[in-house]
Biotite code that builds the C-alpha atoms (Angstrom):
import biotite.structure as struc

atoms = struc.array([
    struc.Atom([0.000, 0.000, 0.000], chain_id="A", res_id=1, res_name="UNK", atom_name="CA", element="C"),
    struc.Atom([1.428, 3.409, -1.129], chain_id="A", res_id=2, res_name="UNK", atom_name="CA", element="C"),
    struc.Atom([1.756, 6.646, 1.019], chain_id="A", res_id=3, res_name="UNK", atom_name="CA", element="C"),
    struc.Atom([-1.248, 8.212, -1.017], chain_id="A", res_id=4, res_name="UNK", atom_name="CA", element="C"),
    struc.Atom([-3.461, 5.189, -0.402], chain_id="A", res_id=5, res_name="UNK", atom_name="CA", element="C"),
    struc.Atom([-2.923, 4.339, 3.004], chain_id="A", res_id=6, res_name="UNK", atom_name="CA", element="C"),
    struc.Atom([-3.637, 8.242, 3.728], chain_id="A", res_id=7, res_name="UNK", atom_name="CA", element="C"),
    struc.Atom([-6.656, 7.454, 1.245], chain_id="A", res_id=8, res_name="UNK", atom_name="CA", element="C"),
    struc.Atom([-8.072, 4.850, 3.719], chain_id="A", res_id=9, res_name="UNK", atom_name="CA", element="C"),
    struc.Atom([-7.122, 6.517, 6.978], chain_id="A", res_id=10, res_name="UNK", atom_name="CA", element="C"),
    struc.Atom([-9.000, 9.529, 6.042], chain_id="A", res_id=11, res_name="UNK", atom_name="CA", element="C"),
    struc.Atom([-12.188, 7.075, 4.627], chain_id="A", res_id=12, res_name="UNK", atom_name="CA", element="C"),
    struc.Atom([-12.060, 5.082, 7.930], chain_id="A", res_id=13, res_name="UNK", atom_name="CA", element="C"),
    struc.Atom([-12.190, 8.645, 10.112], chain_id="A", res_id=14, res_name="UNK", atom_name="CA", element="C"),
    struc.Atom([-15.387, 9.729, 8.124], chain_id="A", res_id=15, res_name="UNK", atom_name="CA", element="C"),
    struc.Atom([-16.996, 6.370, 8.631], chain_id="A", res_id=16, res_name="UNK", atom_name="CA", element="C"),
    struc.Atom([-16.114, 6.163, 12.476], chain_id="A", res_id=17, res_name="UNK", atom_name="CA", element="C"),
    struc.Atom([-16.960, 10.021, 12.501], chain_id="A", res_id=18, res_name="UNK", atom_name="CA", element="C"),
    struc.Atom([-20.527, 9.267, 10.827], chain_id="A", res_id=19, res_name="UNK", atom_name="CA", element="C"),
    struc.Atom([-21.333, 6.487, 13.181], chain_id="A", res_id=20, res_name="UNK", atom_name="CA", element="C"),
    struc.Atom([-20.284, 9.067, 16.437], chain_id="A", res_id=21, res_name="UNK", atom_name="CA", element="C"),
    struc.Atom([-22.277, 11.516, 15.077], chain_id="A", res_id=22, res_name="UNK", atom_name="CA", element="C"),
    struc.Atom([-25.252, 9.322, 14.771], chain_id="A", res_id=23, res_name="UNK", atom_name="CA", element="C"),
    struc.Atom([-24.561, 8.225, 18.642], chain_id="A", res_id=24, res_name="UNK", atom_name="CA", element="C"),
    struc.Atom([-23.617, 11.549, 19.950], chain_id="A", res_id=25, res_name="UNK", atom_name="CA", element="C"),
    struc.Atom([-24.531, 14.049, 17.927], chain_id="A", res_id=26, res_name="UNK", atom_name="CA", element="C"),
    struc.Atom([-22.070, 16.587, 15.742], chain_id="A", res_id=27, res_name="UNK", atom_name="CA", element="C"),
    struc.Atom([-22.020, 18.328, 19.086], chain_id="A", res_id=28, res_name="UNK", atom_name="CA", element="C"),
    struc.Atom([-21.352, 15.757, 21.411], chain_id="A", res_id=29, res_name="UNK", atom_name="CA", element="C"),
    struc.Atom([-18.435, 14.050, 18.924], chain_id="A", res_id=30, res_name="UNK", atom_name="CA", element="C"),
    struc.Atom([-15.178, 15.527, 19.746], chain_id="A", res_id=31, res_name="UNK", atom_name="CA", element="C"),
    struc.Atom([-11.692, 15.279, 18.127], chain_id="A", res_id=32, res_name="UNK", atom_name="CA", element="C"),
    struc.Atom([-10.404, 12.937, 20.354], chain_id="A", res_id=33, res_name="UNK", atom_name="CA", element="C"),
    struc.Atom([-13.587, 10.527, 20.433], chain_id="A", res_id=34, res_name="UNK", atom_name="CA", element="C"),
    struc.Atom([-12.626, 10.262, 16.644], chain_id="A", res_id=35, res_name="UNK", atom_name="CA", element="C"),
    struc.Atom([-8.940, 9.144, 16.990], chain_id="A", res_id=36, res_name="UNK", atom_name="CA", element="C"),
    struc.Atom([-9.999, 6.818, 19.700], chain_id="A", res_id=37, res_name="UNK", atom_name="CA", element="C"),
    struc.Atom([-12.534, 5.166, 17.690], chain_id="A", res_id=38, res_name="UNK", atom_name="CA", element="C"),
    struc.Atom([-9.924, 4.494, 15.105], chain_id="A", res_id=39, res_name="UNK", atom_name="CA", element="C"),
    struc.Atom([-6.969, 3.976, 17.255], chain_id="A", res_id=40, res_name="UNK", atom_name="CA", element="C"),
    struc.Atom([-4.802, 7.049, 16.095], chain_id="A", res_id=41, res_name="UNK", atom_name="CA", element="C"),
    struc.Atom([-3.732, 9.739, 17.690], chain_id="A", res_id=42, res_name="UNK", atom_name="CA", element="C"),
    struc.Atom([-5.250, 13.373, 17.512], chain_id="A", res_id=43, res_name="UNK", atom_name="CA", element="C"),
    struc.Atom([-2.742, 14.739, 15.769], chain_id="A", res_id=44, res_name="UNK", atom_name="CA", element="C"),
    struc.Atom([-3.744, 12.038, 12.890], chain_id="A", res_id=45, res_name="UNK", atom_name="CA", element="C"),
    struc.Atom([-6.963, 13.721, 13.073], chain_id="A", res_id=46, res_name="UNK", atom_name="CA", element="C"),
    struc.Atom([-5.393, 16.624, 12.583], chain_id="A", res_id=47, res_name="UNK", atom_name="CA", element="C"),
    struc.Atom([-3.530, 15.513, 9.194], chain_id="A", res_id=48, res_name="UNK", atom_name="CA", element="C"),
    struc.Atom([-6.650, 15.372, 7.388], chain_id="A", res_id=49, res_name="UNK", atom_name="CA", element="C"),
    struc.Atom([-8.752, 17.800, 8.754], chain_id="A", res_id=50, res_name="UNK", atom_name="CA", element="C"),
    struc.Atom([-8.203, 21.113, 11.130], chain_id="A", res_id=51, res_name="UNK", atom_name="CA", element="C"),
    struc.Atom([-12.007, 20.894, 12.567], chain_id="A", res_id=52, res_name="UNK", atom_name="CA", element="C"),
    struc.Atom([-15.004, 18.962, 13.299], chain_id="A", res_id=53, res_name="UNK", atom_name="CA", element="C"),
    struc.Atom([-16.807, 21.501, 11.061], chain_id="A", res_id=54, res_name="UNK", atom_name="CA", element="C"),
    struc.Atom([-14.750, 19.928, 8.099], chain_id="A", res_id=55, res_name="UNK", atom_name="CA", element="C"),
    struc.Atom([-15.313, 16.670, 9.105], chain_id="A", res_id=56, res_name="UNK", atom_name="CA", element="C"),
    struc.Atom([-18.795, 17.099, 9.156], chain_id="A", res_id=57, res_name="UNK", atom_name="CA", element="C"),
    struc.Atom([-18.754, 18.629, 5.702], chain_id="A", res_id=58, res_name="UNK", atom_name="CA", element="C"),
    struc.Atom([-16.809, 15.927, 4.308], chain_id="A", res_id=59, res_name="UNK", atom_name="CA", element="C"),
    struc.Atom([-19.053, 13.340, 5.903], chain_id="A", res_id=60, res_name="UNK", atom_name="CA", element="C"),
    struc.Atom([-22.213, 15.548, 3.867], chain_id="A", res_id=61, res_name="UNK", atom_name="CA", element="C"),
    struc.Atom([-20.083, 15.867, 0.674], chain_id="A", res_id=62, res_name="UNK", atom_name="CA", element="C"),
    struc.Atom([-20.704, 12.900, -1.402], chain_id="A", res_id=63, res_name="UNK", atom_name="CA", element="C"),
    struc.Atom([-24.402, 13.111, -1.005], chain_id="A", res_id=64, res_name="UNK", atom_name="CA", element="C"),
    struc.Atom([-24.463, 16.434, -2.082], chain_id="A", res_id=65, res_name="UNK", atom_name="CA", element="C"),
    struc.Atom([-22.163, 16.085, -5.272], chain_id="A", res_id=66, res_name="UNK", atom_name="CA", element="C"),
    struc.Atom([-24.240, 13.094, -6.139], chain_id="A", res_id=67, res_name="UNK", atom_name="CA", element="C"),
    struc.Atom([-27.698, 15.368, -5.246], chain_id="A", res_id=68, res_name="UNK", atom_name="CA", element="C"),
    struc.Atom([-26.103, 17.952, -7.557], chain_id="A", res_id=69, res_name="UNK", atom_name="CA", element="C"),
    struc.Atom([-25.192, 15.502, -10.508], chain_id="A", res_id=70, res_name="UNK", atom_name="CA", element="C"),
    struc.Atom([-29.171, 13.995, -10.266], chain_id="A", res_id=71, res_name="UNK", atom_name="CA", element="C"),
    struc.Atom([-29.966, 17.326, -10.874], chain_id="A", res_id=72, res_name="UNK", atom_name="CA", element="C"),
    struc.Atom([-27.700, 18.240, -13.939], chain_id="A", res_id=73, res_name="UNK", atom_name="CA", element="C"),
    struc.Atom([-28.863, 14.789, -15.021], chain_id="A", res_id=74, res_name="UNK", atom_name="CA", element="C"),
    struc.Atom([-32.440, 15.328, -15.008], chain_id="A", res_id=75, res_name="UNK", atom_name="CA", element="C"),
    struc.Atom([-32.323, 18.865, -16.615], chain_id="A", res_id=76, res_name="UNK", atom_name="CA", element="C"),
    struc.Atom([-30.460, 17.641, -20.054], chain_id="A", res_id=77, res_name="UNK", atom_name="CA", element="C"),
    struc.Atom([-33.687, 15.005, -20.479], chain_id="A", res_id=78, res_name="UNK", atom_name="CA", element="C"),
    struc.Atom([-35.607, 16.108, -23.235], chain_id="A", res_id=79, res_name="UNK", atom_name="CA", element="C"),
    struc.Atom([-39.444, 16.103, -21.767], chain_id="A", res_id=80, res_name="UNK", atom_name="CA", element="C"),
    struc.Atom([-40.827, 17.432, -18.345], chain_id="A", res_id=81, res_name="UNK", atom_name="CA", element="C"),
    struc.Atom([-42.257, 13.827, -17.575], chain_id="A", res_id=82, res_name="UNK", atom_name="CA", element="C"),
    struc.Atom([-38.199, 12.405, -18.361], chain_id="A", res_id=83, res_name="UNK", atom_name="CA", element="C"),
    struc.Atom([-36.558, 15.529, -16.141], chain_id="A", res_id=84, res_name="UNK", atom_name="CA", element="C"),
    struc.Atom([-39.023, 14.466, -13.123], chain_id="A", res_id=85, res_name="UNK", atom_name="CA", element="C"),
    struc.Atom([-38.875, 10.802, -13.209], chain_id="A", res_id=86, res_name="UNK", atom_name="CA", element="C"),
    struc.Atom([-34.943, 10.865, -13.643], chain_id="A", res_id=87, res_name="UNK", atom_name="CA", element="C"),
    struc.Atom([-34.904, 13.611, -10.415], chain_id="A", res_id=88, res_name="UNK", atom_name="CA", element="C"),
    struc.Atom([-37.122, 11.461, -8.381], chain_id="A", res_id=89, res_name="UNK", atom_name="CA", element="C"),
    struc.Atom([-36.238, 7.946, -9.046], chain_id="A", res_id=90, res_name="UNK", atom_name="CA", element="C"),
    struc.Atom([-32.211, 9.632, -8.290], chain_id="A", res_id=91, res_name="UNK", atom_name="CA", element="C"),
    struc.Atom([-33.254, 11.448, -5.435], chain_id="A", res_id=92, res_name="UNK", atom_name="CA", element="C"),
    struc.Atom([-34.631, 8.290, -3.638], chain_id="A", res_id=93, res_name="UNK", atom_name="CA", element="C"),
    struc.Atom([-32.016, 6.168, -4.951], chain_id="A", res_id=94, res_name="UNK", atom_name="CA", element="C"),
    struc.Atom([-29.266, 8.214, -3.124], chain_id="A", res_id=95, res_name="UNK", atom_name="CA", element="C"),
    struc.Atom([-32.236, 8.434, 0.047], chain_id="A", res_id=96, res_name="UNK", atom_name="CA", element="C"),
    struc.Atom([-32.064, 4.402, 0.532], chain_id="A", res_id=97, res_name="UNK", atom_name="CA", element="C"),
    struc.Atom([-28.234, 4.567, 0.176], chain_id="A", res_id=98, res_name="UNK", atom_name="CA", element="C"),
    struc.Atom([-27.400, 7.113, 2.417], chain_id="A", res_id=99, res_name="UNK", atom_name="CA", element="C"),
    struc.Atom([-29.828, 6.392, 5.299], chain_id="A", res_id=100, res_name="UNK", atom_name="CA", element="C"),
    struc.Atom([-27.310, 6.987, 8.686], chain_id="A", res_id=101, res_name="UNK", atom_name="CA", element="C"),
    struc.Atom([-26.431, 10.334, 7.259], chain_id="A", res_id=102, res_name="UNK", atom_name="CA", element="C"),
    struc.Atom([-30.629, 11.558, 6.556], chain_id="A", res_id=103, res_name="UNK", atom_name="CA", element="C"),
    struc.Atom([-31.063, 10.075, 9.989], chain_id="A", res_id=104, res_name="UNK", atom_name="CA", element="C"),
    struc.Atom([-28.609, 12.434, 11.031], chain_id="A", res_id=105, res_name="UNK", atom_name="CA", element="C"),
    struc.Atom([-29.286, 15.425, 9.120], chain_id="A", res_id=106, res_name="UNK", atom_name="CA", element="C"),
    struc.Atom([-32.970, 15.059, 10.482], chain_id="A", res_id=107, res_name="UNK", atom_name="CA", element="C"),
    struc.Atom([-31.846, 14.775, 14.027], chain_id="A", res_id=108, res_name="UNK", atom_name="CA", element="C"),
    struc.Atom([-28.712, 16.499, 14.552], chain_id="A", res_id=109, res_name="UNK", atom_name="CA", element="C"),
    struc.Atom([-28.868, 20.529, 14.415], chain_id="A", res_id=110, res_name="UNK", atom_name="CA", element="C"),
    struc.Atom([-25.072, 20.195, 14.040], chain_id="A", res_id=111, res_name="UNK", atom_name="CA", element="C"),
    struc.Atom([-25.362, 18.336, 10.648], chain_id="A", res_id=112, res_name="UNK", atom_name="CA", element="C"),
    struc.Atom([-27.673, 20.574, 9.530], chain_id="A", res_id=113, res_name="UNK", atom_name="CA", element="C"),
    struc.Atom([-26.342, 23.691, 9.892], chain_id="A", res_id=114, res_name="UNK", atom_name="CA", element="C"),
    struc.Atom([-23.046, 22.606, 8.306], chain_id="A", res_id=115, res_name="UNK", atom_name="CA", element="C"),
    struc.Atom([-25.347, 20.701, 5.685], chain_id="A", res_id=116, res_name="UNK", atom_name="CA", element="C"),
    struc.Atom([-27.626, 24.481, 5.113], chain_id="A", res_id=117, res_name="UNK", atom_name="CA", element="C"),
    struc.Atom([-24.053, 26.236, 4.857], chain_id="A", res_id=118, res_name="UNK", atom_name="CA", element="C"),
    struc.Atom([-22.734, 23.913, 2.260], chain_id="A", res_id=119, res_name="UNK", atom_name="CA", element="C"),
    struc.Atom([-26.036, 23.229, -0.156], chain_id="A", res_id=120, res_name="UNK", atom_name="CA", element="C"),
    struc.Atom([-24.733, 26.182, -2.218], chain_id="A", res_id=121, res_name="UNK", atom_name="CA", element="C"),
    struc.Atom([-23.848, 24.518, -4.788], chain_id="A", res_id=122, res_name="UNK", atom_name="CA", element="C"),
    struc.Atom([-20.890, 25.999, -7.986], chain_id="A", res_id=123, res_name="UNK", atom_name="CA", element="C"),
    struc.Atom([-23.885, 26.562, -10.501], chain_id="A", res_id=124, res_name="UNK", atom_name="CA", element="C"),
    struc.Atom([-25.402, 29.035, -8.682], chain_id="A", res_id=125, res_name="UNK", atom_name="CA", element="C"),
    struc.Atom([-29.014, 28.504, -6.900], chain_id="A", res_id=126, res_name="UNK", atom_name="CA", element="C"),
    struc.Atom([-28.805, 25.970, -4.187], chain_id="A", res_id=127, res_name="UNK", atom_name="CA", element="C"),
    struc.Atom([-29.456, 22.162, -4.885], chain_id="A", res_id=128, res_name="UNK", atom_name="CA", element="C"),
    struc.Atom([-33.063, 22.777, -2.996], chain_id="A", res_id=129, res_name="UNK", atom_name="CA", element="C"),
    struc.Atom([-34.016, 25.964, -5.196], chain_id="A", res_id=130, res_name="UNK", atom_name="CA", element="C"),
    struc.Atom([-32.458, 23.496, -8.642], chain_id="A", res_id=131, res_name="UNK", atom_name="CA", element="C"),
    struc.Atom([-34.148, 20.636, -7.444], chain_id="A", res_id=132, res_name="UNK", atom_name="CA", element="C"),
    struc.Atom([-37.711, 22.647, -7.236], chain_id="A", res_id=133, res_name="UNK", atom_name="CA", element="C"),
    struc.Atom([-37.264, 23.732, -10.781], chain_id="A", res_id=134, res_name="UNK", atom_name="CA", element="C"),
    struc.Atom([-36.814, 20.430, -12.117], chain_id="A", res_id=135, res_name="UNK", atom_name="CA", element="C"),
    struc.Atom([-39.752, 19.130, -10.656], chain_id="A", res_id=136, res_name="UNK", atom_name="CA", element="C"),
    struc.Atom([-42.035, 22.357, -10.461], chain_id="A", res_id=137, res_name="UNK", atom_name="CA", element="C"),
    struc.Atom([-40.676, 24.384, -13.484], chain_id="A", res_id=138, res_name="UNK", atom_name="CA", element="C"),
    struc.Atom([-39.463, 27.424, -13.625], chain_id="A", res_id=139, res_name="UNK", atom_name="CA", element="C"),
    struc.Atom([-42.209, 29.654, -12.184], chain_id="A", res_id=140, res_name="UNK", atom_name="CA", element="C"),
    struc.Atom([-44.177, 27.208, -10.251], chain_id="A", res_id=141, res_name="UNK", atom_name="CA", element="C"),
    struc.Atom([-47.080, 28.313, -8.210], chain_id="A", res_id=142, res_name="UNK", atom_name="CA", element="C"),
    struc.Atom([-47.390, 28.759, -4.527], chain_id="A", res_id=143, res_name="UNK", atom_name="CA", element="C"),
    struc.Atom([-49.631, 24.945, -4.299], chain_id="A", res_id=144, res_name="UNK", atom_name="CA", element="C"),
    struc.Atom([-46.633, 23.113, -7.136], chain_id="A", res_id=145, res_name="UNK", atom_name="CA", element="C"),
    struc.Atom([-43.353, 25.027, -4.963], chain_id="A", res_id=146, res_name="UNK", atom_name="CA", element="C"),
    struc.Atom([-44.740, 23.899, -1.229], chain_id="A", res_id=147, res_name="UNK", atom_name="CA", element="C"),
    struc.Atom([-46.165, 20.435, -2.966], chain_id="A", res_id=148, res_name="UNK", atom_name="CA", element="C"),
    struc.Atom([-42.118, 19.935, -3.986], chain_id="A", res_id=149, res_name="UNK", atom_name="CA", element="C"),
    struc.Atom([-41.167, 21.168, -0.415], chain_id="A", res_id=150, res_name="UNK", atom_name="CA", element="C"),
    struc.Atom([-43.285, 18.589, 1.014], chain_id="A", res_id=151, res_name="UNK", atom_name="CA", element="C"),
    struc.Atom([-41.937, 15.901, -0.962], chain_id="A", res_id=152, res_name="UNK", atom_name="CA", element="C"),
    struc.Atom([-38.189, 16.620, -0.552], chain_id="A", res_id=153, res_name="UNK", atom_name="CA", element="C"),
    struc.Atom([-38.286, 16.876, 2.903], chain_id="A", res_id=154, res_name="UNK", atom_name="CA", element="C"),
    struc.Atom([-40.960, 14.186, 3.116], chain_id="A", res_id=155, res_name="UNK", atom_name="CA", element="C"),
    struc.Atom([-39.025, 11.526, 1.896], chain_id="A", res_id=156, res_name="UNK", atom_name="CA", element="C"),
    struc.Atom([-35.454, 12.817, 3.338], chain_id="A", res_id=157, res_name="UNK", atom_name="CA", element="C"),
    struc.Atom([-37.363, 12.651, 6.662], chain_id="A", res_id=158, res_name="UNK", atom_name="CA", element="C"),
    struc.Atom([-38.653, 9.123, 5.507], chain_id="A", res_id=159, res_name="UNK", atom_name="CA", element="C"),
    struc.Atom([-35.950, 7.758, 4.317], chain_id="A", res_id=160, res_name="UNK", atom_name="CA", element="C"),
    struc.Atom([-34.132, 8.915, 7.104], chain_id="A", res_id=161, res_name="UNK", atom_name="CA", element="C"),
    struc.Atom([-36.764, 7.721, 9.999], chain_id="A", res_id=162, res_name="UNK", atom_name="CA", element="C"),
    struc.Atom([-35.315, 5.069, 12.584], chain_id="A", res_id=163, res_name="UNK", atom_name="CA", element="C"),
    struc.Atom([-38.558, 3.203, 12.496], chain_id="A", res_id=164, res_name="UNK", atom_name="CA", element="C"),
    struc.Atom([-38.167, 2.369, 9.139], chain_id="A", res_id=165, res_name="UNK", atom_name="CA", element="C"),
    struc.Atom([-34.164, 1.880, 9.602], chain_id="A", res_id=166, res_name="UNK", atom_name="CA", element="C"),
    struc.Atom([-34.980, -1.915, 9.879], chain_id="A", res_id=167, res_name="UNK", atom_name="CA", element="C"),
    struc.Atom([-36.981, -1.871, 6.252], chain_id="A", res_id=168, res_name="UNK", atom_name="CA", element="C"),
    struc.Atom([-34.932, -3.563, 3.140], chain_id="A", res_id=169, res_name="UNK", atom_name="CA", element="C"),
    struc.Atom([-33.671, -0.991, 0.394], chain_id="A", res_id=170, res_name="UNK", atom_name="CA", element="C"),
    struc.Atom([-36.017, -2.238, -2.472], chain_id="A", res_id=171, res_name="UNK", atom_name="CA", element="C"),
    struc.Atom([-39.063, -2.296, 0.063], chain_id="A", res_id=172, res_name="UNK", atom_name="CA", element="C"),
    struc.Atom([-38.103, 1.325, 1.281], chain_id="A", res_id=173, res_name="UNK", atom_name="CA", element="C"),
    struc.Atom([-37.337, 2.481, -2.581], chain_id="A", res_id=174, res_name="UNK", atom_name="CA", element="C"),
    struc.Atom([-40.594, 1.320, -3.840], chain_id="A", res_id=175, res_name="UNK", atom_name="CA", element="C"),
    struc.Atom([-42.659, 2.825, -0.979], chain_id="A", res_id=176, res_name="UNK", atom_name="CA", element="C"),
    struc.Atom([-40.486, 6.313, -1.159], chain_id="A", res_id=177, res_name="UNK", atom_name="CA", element="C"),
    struc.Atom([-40.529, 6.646, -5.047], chain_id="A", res_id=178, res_name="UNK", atom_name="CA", element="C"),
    struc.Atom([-44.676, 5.550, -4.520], chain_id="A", res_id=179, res_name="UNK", atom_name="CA", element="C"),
    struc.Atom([-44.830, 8.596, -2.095], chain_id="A", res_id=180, res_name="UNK", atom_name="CA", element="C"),
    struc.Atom([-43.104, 10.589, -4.321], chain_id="A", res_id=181, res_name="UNK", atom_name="CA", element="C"),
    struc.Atom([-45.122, 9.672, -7.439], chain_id="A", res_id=182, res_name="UNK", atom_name="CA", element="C"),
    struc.Atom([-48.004, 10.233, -5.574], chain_id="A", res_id=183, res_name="UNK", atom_name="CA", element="C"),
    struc.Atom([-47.730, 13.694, -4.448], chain_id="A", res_id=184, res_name="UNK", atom_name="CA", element="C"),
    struc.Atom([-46.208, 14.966, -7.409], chain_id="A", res_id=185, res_name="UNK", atom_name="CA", element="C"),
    struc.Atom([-49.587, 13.410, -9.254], chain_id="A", res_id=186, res_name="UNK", atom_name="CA", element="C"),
    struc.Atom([-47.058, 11.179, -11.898], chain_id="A", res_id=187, res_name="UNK", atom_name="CA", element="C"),
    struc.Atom([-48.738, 7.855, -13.052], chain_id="A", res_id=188, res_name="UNK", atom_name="CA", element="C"),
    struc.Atom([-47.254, 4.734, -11.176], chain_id="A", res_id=189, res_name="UNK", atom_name="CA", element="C"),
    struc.Atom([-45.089, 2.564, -12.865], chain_id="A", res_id=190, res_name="UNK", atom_name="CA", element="C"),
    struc.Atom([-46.463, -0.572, -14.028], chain_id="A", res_id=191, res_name="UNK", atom_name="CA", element="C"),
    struc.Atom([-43.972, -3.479, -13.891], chain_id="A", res_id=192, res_name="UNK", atom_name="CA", element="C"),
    struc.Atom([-42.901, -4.483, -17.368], chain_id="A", res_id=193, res_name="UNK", atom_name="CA", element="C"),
    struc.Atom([-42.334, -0.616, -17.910], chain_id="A", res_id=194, res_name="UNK", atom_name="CA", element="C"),
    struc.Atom([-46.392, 0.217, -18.928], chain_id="A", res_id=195, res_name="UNK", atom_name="CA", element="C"),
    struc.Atom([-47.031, 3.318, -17.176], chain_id="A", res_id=196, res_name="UNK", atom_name="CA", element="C"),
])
C-alpha cells in the first residue's frame, strides 16, 4: 500500500467512524479525540486530514451532495418534463435508501444541519433545494406546485431517514419512497414491465 493510499483509507475510515459518532452523539457531542480513539490514532492524525469537526462534518455531507447535484444536472439535459421528473425522483430516492445513517442524522442532529444548510450552495449558482424545485415544479411554479415539492423533498429525506423504518430492506423502502413521491407529485405509477 502506497503513502497516497494508506492516507486514502485513513481519512475514509475517520469519516466512517466520525458518521457512526455523530449518529450516537450528535455533531455536538463528537469531539476530536472521540474520533482518533474510535480508530486507534492519535489526535494529531486527526489533525492531518482535517483542522475541525466543522470539516469533518462537511466531508461526511459531501458525497451526497455532489451526487444530489449531478441527479440534478442529469435530469435537466432530459428532453421532456415527464423524463426531467422521473430521472430527479427515481435519483433522489435512490441516493435516500443509500445514504440512510447520514438523513437520519441530518434530520436529528442541528449540528449536521447547519453545516449541511451552509454547504447546499452549490458551484452553478441557486442551491441544490431551489435546482431541485425547478426540475420538478418548473421554472415559475405556483405557490400549491413550490410547497407540494417542499413537502416531498423533505418528506421523503425525513422518511428515508426515519429510525422506524431503519430496519426496512432498500427495495421495500425504494418502492414505498418513489410511490410517495409519485403520488404527491400526481405522476402515473409505474407498471412493472415498464407500462405506465
Amino acid at each position: 500500500m502506497t503513502a497516497g493510499t494508506a492516507a486514502t483509507d485513513t481519512r475514509s475510515r475517520l469519516l466512517d467512524a466520525a458518521l457512526r459518532l455523530f449518529s450516537e452523539h450528535g455533531v455536538e457531542g463528537t469531539s476530536l479525540q472521540m474520533i482518533a480513539d474510535e480508530l486507534g490514532v492519535t489526535k494529531a492524525a486527526v489533525y492531518y486530514h482535517f483542522k475541525t469537526k466543522d470539516e469533518i462534518t462537511e466531508a461526511v455531507a459531501a458525497p451526497a451532495l455532489q451526487e444530489l447535484d449531478q441527479i440534478i444536472e442529469e435530469a435537466r439535459t432530459k428532453r421532456s418534463r415527464s423524463a426531467q421528473v422521473d430521472h430527479a425522483l427515481t435519483g433522489f430516492v435512490e441516493l435516500i435508501v443509500r445514504q440512510r445513517p447520514l438523513l437520519g442524522l441530518y434530520n436529528s442532529d442541528p449540528g449536521m444541519q447547519r453545516v449541511v444548510n451552509r454547504t447546499f450552495q452549490a458551484p452553478r449558482g441557486a442551491d441544490l433545494k431551489t435546482r431541485m424545485k425547478t426540475v420538478l415544479a418548473g421554472e415559475a411554479p405556483s405557490l400549491s406546485d413550490a410547497i407540494m415539492v417542499h413537502v416531498v423533498f423533505t418528506g421523503l429525506t425525513m422518511a428515508g431517514g426515519a429510525p422506524q423504518y431503519a430496519d426496512i430492506d432498500d427495495d421495500t423502502l425504494r418502492e414505498h419512497l418513489l410511490d410517495a413521491g409519485r403520488r404527491l407529485l400526481g405522476r402515473p405509477r409505474k407498471r412493472p414491465g415498464g407500462a405506465g
